[in-house]
PAMIZA-693253 format. One record per residue (C-alpha): x negated, y negated, z; residue in one letter. Coordinates in steps of 0.2 Angstrom, whole numbers, padded with zeros to 4 digits, always signed. Each point is the difference from the previous one (the first is absolute). Layout:
% residues N
XYZA ...
***
This chain:
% residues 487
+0011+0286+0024X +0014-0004+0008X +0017+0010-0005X +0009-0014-0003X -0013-0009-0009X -0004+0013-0012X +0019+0002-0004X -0003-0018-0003X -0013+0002-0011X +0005+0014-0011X +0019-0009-0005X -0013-0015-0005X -0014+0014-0010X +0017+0007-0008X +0009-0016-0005X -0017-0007-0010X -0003+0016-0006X +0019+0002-0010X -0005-0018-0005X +0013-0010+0011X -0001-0020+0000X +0010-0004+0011X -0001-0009+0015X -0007+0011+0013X +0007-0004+0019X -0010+0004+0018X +0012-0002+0015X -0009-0010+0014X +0009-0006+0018X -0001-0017-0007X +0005+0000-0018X -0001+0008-0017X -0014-0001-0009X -0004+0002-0018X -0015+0010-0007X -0008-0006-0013X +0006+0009-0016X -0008+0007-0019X +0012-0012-0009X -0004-0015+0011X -0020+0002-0003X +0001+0005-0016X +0010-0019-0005X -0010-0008+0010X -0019+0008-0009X +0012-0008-0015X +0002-0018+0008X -0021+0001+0005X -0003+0006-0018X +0007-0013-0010X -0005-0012+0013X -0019+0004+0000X +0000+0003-0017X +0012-0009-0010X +0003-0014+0014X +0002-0018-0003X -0004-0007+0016X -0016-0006-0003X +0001-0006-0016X +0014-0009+0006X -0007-0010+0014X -0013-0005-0012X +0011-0010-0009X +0005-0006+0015X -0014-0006+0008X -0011-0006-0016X +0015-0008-0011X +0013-0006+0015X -0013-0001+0015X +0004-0009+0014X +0020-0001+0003X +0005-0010+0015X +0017-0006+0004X +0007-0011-0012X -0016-0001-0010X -0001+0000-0019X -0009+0017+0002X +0014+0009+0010X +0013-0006-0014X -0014+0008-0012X +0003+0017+0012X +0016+0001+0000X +0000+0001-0018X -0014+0013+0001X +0010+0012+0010X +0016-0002-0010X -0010+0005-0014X -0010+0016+0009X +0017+0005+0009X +0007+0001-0017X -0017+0011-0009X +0003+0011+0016X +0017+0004-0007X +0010-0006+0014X +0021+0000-0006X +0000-0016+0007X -0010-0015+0002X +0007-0017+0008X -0005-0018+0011X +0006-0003+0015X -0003-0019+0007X -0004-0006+0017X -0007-0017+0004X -0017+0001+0006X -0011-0013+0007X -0012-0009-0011X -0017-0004+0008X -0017-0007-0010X -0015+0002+0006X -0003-0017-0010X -0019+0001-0003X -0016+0009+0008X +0000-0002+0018X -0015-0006+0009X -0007+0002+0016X -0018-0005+0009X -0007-0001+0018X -0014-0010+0007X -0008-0002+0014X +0005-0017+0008X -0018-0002+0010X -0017-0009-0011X -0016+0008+0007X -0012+0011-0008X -0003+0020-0001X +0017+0004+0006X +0009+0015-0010X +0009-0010-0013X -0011-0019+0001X -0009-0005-0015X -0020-0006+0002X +0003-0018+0000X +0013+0003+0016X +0017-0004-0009X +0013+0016+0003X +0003+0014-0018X +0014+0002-0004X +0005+0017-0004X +0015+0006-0013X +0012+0012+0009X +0010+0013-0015X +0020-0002+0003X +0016+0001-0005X +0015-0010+0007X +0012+0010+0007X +0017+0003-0011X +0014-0012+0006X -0013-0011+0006X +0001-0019+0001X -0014-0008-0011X -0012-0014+0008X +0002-0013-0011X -0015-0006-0012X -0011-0005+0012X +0002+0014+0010X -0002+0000+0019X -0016+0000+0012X -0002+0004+0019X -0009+0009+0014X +0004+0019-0001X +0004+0013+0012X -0002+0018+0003X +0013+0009+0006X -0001+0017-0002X +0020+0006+0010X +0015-0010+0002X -0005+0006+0020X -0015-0014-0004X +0011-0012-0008X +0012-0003+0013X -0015-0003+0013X -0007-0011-0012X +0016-0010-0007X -0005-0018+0010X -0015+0002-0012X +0008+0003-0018X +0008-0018-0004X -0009-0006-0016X -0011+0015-0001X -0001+0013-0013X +0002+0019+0006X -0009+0014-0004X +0010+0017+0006X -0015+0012-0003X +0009+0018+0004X -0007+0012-0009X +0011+0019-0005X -0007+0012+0014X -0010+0016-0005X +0007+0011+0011X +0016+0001-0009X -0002+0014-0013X +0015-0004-0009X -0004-0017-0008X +0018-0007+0000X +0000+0000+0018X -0013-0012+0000X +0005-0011-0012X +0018+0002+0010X -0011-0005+0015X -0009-0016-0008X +0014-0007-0013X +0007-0010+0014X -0013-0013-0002X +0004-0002-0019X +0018-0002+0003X +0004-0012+0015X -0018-0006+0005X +0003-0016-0009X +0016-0004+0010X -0008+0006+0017X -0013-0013-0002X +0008-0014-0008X +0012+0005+0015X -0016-0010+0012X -0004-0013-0014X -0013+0008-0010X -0002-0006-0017X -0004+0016-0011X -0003+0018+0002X -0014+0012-0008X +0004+0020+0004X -0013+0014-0003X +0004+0011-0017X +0014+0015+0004X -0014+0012-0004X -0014+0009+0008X -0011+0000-0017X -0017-0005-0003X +0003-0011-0014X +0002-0020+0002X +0019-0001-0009X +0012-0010+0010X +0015+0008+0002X +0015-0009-0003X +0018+0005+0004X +0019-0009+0006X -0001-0011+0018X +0019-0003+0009X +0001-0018+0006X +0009-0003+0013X +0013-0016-0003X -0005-0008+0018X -0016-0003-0002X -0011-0009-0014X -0003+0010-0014X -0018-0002-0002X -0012+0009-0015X -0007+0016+0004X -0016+0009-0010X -0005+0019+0001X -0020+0000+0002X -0011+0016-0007X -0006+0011+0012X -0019-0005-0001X +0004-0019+0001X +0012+0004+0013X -0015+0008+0012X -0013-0016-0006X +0013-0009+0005X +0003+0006+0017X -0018+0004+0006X -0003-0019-0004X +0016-0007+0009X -0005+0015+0014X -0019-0010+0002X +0009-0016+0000X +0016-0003+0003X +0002-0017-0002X -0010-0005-0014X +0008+0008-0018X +0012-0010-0009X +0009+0008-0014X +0007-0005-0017X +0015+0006-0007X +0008-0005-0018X +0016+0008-0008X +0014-0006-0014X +0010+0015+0008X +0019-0006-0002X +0019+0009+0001X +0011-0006-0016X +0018+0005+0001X +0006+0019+0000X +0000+0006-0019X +0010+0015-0006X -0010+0015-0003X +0007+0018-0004X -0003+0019+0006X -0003+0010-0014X +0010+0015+0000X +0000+0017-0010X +0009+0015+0005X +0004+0018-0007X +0020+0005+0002X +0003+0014+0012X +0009+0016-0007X +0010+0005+0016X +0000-0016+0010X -0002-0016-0010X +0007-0009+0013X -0013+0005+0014X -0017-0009-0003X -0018+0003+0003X -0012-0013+0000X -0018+0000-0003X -0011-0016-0002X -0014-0014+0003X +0000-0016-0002X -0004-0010-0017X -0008-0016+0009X -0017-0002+0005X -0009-0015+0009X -0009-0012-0012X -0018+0004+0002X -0002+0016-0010X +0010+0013-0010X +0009+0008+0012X -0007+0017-0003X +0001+0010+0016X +0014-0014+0008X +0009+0005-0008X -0001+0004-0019X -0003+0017+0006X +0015+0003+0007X +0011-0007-0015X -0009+0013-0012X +0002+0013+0010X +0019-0001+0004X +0001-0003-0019X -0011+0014-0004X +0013+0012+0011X +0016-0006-0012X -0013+0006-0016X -0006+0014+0008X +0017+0008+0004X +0008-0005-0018X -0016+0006-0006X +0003+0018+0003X +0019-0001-0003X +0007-0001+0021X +0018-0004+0000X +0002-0009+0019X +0013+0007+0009X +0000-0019+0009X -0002-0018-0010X -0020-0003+0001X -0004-0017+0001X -0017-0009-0002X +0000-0020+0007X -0015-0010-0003X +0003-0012+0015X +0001-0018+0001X -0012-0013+0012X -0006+0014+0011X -0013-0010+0007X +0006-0017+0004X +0018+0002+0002X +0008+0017-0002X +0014-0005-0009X +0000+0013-0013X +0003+0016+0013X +0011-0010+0009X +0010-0004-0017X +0001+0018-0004X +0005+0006+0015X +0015-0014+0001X +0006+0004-0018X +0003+0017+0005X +0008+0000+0014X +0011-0013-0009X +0003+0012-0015X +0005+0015+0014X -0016+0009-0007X -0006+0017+0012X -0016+0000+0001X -0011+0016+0004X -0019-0006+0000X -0008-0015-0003X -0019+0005-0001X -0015-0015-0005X -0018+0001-0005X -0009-0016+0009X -0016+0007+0007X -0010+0001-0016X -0004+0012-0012X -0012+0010+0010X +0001+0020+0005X +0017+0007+0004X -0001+0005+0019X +0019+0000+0009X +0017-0006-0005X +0009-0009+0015X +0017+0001+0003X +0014-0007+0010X +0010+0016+0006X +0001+0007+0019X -0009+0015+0005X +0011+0014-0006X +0004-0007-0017X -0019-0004-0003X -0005+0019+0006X +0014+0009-0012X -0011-0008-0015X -0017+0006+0006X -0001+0012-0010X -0001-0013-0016X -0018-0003+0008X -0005+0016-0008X +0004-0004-0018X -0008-0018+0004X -0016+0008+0005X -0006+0005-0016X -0001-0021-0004X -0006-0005+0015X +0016-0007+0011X -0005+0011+0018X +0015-0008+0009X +0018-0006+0002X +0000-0011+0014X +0014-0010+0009X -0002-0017-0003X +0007-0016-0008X +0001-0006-0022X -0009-0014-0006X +0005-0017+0000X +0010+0000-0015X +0012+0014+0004X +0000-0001+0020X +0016-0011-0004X +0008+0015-0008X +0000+0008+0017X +0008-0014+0009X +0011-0005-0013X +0007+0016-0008X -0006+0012+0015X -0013+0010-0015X -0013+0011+0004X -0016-0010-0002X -0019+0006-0004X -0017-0005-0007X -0015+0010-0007X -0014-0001+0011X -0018+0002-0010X -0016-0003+0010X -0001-0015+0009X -0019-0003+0001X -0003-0013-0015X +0018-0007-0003X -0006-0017+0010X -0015-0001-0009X +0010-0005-0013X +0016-0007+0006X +0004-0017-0003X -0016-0004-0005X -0008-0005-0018X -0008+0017-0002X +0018+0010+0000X -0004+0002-0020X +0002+0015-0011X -0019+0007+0000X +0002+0004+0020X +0014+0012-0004X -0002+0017-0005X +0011+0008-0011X +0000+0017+0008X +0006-0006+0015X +0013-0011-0008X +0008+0013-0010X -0003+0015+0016X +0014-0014+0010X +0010+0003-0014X +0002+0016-0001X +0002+0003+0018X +0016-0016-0001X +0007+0010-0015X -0001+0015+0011X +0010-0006+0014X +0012-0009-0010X +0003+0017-0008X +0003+0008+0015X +0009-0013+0009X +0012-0001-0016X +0002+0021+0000X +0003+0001+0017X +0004-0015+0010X -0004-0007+0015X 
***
């Protein structure tokens, strides 16, 4: 061994062995870096203990999912949720529990959307003709797309059109007026990390409508933002654009999707679609971000923030999207008054407004803080489902990010391998820009999350609690040692 190593090595052996806590510091030509400590993996085997033994989290997105369910903006059941969290926030023995209202918009799906397509040309023995000649039609599984324009009760009916790029809509645009597009673009396979395929395809959800109605076209069906093998549409927000017609919009589930586009592929001209949606916008409506916080010791004025966000789209209970990541913020507020932690920083848990169609709430927060004069530290958010802890991202340059390395091996032991530079969630990205805050989100595995996502199968059966509370514990780790030792 190296001299200086093993000089290293024996002040380290000798420290642990006269039982020092402390802070232990390696000087690097970059930066100083912190060892991991006894004290510091000691609390947090205290934090997993009461967590995956005494935790709440589960329990509590039960009640969330089987008595609020679905909680979209402005919906009866999000009004119900609010109520929920004030009440959990309070049985996690926060020192303070309290609303705060943003207008949100208020969109209704109004009804079960329909959709079919037939084949436009009578003859016999082709793929979808009935015996006696006349063409079957057959039912295609949807969802309208949030913020989308209803069709009015007759619905609408024309050709349709495959387009499977915007590249192939622009060479097709003299062919779209009175037509009904289909954008079948699919999440690629090559990318590993599934959020970089659902970065990829998302663009068809959110302006595809405005792009075609752009040339004339009359309404819009986009292939499920998912890669599963089941049949549930997956629904989520579209962005009109103001210059063009805003037309209605349907996600289609993924094995309709590729009937659907083998048929058109054999004959492009002969499907007809038909498409039928009470989807309407009512005026903005005041909703609140629930918020629960524990006061800090040394700094009550500096903040950390740790949350998800309470609404959920309207055709399930919003268990992984994101009831998960309410419980487990809440669970890190219980888990560190559980075992007596006094932070040194305010600790606060928001359950975000209108995530999904709007982003008011995050935007909210962020404003009111920098209003109040509030310095915040972190702002960290659990939207990726409940699923096995894997990395925490986190918005720091390079040498700031390598001095808290060493956290990665008191993470380990619960499954976080990683701290990786990267960007927050939606909900507290406007921290950063607002109130220049460190910003972060747990990263589980990605693999099933868009199984789920947005779809009528996001129900508490397809959670699993180990998982769930594993997230938990690695969020109240981090908050732990963001709040000892800063940023």
């Amino acid at each position: 061994m190296h001299p200086k190593l093993l000089k290293g090595n024996l002040l380290l052996f000798f420290l642990v062995v006269m039982g020092w806590t402390g802070p232990v510091f390696a000087q690097t030509p970059v930066t100083v870096q912190m060892v991991s400590t006894t004290e510091d993996s000691l609390l947090i085997r205290r934090l997993a203990d009461t967590i995956l033994t005494d935790g709440r989290a589960y329990e509590n997105l039960r009640l969330l999912t089987k008595t609020v369910g679905a909680r979209l903006s402005g919906s009866a059941g999000y009004y119900k949720a609010e109520k929920w969290g004030q009440r959990v926030l309070g049985e996690a023995n926060a020192d303070k529990v309290w609303m705060q209202e943003c207008m949100v918009p208020h969109w209704v799906r109004g009804g079960k959307d329909e959709a079919s397509w037939a084949t436009t040309t009578v003859g016999k023995g082709g793929p979808t003709s009935k015996a006696g000649g006349y063409p079957e039609v057959l039912g295609l599984d949807v969802l309208a797309l949030g913020n989308s324009m209803g069709t009015g009760p007759k619905g609408i009916h024309a050709p349709a059109i495959l387009i499977n790029t915007f590249d192939e809509l622009e060479q097709h645009k003299d062919e779209l007026k009175g037509k009904i597009v289909f954008y079948n673009y699919p999440f690629n396979p090559l990318f590993v990390e599934t959020f970089q395929a659902y970065g990829d395809a998302v663009r068809y959800r959110a302006v595809g409508a405005s792009r075609a109605a752009k040339y004339g076209a009359i309404g819009v069906l986009v292939r499920s933002m998912s890669s599963s093998v089941t049949n549930f549409p997956h629904t989520g927000a579209l962005l009109y654009n103001d210059s063009f017609p805003k037309i209605p919009a349907f996600a289609v589930g993924l094995r309709d999707a590729d009937r659907l586009a083998e048929r058109l592929k054999a004959d492009a001209r002969g499907v007809s679609v038909f498409m039928r949606s009470g989807a309407h916008m009512l005026p903005d409506t005041p909703a609140h971000n629930v918020i629960g916080e524990l006061k800090g010791a040394e700094f009550p004025d500096q903040y950390i923030t740790v949350g998800g966000h309470l609404d959920s789209w309207d055709p399930a209970e919003g268990a992984q999207d994101d009831g998960a990541g309410c419980v487990q913020s809440i669970e890190v507020l219980r888990a560190l008054k559980a075992i007596g932690y006094r932070p040194r920083h305010t600790i606060r848990v928001v359950l975000f407004a209108n995530e999904e169609n709007g982003g008011r709430g995050g935007r909210k927060y962020a404003e009111a803080a920098k209003d109040a004069g509030e310095k915040h530290l972190l702002g960290l958010e659990s939207d990726n489902g409940g699923f096995t802890p894997r990395a925490f991202t986190l918005s720091l340059p390079d040498d700031k990010l390598a001095a808290i390395q060493p956290w990665v091996g008191l993470l380990k032991p619960y499954g976080v391998y990683e701290l990786e530079r990267g960007g927050g969630g939606s909900d507290v990205n406007p921290m950063s820009r607002q109130l220049g805050a460190t910003v972060g989100e747990l990263r589980p595995d990605s693999q099933r999350y868009f199984e789920y996502h947005h779809a009528r199968n996001d129900v508490l059966e397809n959670v699993n609690k180990r998982e769930l509370e594993l997230g938990a514990v690695n969020m109240a780790a981090l908050i732990y040692l963001v709040d000892k030792y800063g940023l």
